[in-house]
C-alpha positions in Angstrom: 116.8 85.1 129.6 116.9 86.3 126.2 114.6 88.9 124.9 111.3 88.3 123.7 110.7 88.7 120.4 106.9 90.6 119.0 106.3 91.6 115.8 106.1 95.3 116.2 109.9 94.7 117.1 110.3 93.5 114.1 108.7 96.2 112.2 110.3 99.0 114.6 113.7 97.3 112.9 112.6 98.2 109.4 111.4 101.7 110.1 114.8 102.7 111.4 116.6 102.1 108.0 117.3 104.9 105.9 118.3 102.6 102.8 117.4 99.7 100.8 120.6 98.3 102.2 119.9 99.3 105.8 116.9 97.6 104.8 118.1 94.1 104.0 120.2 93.9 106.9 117.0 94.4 109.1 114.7 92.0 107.3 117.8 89.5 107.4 118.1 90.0 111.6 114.4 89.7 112.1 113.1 87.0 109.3 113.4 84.3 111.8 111.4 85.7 114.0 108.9 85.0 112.0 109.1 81.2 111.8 110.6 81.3 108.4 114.0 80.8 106.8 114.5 83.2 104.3 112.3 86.4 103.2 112.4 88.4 100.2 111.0 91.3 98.8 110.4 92.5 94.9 108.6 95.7 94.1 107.8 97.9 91.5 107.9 101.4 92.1 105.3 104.4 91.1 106.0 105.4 87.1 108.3 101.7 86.5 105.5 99.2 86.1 106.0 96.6 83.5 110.2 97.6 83.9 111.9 94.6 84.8 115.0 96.8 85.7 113.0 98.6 88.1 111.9 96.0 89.9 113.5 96.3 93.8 114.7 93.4 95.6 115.3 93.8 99.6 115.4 89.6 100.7 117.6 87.5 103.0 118.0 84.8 100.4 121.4 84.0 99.1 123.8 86.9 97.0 124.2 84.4 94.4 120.5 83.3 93.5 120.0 87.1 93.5 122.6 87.6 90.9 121.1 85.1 88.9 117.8 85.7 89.3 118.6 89.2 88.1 120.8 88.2 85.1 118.0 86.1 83.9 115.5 88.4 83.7 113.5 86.0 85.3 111.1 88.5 87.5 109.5 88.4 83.9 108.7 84.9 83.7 108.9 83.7 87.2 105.6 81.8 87.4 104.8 82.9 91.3 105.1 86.8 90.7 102.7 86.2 87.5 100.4 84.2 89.9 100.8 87.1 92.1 100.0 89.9 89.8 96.6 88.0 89.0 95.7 87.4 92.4 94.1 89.9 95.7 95.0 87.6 98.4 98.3 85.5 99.3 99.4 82.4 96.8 100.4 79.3 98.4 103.9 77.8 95.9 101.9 74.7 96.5 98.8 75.9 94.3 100.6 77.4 91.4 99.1 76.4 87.9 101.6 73.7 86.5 104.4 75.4 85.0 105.4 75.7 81.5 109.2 74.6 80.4 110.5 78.3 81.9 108.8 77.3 85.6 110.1 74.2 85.5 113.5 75.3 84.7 113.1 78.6 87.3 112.2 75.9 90.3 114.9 73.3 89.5 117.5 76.1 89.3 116.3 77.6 92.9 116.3 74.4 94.6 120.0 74.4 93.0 120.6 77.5 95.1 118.9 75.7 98.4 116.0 77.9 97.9 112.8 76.3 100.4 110.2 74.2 98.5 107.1 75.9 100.4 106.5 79.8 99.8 103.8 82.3 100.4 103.5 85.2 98.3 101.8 88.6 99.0 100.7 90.9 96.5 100.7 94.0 97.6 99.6 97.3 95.0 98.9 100.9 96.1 97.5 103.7 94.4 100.3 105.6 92.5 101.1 102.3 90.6 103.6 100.9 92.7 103.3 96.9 93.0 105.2 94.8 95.2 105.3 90.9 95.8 106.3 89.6 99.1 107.5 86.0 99.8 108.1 84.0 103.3 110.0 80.6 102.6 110.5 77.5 104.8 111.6 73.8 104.1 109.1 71.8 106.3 106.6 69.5 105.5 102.9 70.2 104.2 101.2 70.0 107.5 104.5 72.0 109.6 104.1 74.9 106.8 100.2 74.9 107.1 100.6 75.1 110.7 102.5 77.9 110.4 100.4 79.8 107.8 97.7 79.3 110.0 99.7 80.9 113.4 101.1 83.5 111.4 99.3 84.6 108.4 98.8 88.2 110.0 102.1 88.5 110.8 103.2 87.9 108.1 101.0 90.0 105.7 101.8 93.0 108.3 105.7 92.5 107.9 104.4 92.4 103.9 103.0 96.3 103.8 105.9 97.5 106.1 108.2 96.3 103.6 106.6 97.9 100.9 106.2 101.1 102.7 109.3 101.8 103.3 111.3 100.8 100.1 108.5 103.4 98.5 110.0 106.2 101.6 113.0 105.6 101.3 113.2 105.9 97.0 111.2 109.1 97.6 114.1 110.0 99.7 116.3 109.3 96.9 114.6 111.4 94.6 113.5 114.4 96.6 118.0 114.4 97.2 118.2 113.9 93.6 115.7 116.9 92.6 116.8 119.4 95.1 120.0 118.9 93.6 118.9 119.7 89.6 120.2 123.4 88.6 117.5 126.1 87.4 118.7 125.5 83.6 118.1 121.6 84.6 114.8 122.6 85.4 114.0 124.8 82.5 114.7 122.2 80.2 112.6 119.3 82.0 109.5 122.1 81.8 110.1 122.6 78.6 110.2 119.1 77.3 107.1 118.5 79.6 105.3 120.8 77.0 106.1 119.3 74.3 109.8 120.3 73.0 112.0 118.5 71.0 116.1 118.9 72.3 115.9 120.8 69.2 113.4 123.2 69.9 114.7 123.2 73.5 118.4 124.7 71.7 116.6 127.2 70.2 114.5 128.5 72.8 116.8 128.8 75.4 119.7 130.3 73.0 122.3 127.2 73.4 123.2 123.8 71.3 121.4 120.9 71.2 124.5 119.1 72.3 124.6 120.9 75.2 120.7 120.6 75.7 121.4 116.1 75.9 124.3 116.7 78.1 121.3 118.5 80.7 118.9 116.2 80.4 121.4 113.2 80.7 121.9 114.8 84.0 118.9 115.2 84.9 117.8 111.4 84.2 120.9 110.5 86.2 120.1 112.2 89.2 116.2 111.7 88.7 117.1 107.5 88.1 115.6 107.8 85.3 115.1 105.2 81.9 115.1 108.0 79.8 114.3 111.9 79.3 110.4 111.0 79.0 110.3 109.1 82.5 112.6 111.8 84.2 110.1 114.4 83.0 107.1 112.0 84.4 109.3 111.6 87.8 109.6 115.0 87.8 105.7 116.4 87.2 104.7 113.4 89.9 106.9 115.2 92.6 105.5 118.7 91.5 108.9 119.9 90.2 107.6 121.1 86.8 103.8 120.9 85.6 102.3 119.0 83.1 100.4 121.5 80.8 
């Protein structure tokens, strides 16, 4: 007899990974546990909202749509995560506002992919900024699909949070490994540009050329995953690494 499947399973799966890829490969064995065929996961983490090339994607749908998706842009214009940003509790595919020409084009291309017709979308937002969107897809009919939003709606929104949760551990993970690894003349230069400094004034504080002051702060952006030198030093006063005033 097989083994019986229960949700905190499901979710003991996820907290075992120890990356985003470790992660997909969970939510891929467990999504059909669930009732549903694919699952996917896009999130903005603390200090990126509004980045499109922040945004975190952990979901069982297929490698190509992904890449496509993601060439596109199209988290920006992708009428269910705007629906989603709007609302507090899950949105039904089926309610969306009709789309503009972009929606239209975003759906037709998905069901090009063999992306499922019905979705449900969880918003999920915590307090350091960090927003994710959480989708469960199937292709069944109206009355299958409400059937099974109605069985598993709890679920669901639990298998939602985990998700969430631990893409945020897991890039704290990251950056903590990142951070321990910044040299003391790394540091130095983030506090001082966390005062106020120009690379400039940063040269001729610390006695060395301004060329050589870029070269540290492109490491530390590197290992901090950072857009530029003003997010690294925001990355870096949120973990406690320099301070703020």
């Amino acid at each position: 007899m097989g083994e019986i499947f229960a949700p905190a399973m499901g979710l003991e799966r996820l907290d075992r990974a120890r990356s985003l890829s470790n992660l997909r490969v969970a939510l891929r064995d467990i999504v059909h546990e669930y009732n549903v065929e694919h699952a996917g996961y896009w999130g903005v983490p603390p200090l990126a909202e509004g980045d499109t090339q922040a945004w975190v994607p952990v979901s069982t749908l297929p490698e190509a749509w992904l890449r496509h998706y993601a060439a596109a842009d199209y988290v920006r214009i992708d009428p269910v995560v705007r629906a989603a940003r709007q609302a507090i509790g899950p949105v039904d595919w089926r309610d969306l506002p009709p789309a503009d020409a972009a929606g239209r084009r975003i759906a037709a291309e998905a069901r090009e992919f063999g992306i499922p017709r019905q979705g449900l979308s969880f918003p999920i937002r915590g307090s350091g900024g960090d927003f994710g969107v959480f989708s469960v897809m199937a292709d069944v009919a109206d009355a299958a699909w409400d059937a099974l939003k109605q069985g598993r709606l709890l679920d669901w929104l639990t298998l939602a949070q985990a998700i969430h949760r631990r893409v945020l551990d897991i890039g704290a993970a990251q950056m903590r490994g990142g951070l321990g690894k910044l040299s003391p003349r790394e540091r130095d230069i983030l506090q001082l540009i966390a005062h106020g400094l120009t690379s400039d004034e940063v040269s001729a504080e610390l006695g060395i050329s301004e060329r050589v002051v870029r070269g540290y702060l492109q490491g530390c952006r590197n290992k901090l995953n950072a857009r530029n030198s003003t997010h690294a030093v925001a990355r870096a006063v949120k973990l406690g690494l320099v301070s703020a005033n």
